[in-house]
N, C-alpha and C positions, 0 to 999 in steps of 0.2 A: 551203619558205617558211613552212609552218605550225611547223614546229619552232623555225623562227627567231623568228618574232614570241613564240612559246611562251616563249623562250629568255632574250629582252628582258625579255619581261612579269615573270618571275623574277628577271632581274636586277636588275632596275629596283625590286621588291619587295624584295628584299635588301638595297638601294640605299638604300631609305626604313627598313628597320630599322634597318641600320646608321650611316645618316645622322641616326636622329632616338634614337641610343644615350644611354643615361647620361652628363649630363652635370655637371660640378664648378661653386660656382659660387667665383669667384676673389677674391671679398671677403664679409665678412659686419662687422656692427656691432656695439658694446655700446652700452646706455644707458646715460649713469653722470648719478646725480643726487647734489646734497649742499648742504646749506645752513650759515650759518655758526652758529657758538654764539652765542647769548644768555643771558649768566646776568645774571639780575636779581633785586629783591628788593623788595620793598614792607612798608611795616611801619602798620596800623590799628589805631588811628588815630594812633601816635606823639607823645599827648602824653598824659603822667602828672603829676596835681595830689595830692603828697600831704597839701596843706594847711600848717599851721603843729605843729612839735612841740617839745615840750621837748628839753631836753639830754639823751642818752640814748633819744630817743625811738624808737619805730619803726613805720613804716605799709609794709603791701603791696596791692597791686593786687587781690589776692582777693577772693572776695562777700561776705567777712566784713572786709575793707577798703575800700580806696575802689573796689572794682567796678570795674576798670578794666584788665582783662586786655588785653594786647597780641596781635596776631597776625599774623605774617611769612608773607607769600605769595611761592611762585615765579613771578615773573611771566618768565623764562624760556623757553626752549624745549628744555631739555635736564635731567637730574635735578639736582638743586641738593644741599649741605649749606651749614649754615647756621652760622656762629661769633658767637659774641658777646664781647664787651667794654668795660669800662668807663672814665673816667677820673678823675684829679683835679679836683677843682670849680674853676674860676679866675674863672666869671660869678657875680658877686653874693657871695660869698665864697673863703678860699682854703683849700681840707680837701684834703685825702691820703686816698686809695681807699687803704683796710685791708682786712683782714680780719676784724677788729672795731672797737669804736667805742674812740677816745680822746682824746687832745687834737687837737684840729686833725684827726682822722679820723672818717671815716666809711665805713660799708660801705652795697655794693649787691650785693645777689644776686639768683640768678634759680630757676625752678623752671617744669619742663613736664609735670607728670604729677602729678595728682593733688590740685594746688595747692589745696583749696580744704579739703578735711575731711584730710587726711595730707599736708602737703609735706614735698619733700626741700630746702632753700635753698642755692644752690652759689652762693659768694662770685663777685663778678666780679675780674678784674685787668684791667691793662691790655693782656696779652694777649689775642689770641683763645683763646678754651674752644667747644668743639663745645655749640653747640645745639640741632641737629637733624641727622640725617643722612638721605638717599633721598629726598629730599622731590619727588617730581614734577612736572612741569608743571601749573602753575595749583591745586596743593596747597596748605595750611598748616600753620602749625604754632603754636599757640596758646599762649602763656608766660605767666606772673607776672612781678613784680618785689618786692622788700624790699630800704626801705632802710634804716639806721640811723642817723642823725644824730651827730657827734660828741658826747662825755661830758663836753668842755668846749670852748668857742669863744668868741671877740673877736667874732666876724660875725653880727649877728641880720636883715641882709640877707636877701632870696628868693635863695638860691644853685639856678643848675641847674645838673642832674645828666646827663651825657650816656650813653649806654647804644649803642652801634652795636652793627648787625647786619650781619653779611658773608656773601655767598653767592657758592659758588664750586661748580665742578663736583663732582657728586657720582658718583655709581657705583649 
C-alpha cells in the first residue's frame, strides 16, 4: 500500500510537471500608429510697401531698404521645402514679370542668404524656383525681396506685386 500511495504521489507530481509544461501563446499583437500629413506654410508678415519709385526704379526688403524682410514658417507636421513664384501685375497696373526692367516690365527677385551686406538676387518667374529645402516642423526660413519697376509705363497707379510661396513635402 505504501508503494502504491508512493507511486501516485509521483505520478501525480509528474502529472503537474507535465501538465503545467511550456506553453505557446496562439496570438500576439502589433501597435501600428500613424498620422496624416500636414503641409502647411505661413508667411510674416506678408505684406511689402515698397513705396513710390521712379521709372527704372528699384527697392528691396533689406535693412538698407525698406526693412522689411519676409519669413515663411512650416507650420506643418512633416519636413517641408519651400518654392516660390511670381507673377504678372494685372491690380492697379498691367507689367510683365521679366527678367529685367523694360517697357511694360518689371522684375522681382528674391534672396536667403546674406541679403543684407552680400546678396545673391535670383529673378522670380512665374514658375516655381526652390526656396528653401529641409525645412522642419515649426522652422523658418527668412527671404528678401527686390523689385524693379518698369523703364517705361502708361500706369502711375499702386500696382501690386504678388509673390507666392509653396510648401510641399520635403525629405
Amino acid at each position: 500500500m505504501k508503494s502504491l500511495i508512493i507511486t501516485l504521489c509521483i505520478l501525480g507530481m509528474i502529472g503537474i510537471v507535465i501538465g503545467t509544461g511550456v506553453f505557446a501563446d496562439t496570438e500576439a499583437q502589433v501597435t501600428a500608429t500613424v498620422k496624416v500629413q500636414n503641409i502647411s506654410v505661413s508667411i510674416d508678415d506678408g505684406v511689402v510697401d515698397y513705396g513710390t519709385l521712379a521709372a527704372s526704379g528699384k527697392e528691396d526688403t533689406t535693412t538698407n531698404g525698406v526693412n522689411d524682410s519676409q519669413t515663411a514658417t512650416n507650420d506643418g507636421n512633416v519636413t517641408e521645402n519651400f518654392n516660390i513664384s511670381g507673377e504678372d501685375v494685372s491690380t492697379g497696373c498691367s507689367w510683365t514679370l521679366a527678367e529685367t526692367q523694360g517697357d511694360e516690365q518689371y522684375f522681382h527677385k528674391f534672396c536667403t542668404s546674406d541679403c543684407d551686406s552680400n546678396p545673391t538676387w535670383t529673378a522670380l518667374t512665374t514658375d516655381y524656383q526652390t526656396l528653401a529645402t529641409g525645412i522642419s516642423e515649426s522652422s523658418s526660413q527668412v527671404f528678401d525681396l527686390q523689385i524693379g519697376v518698369p523703364s517705361s509705363t502708361t500706369c502711375t497707379a499702386q500696382a501690386t506685386a504678388t509673390v507666392t510661396v509653396q510648401a510641399v513635402a520635403g525629405s
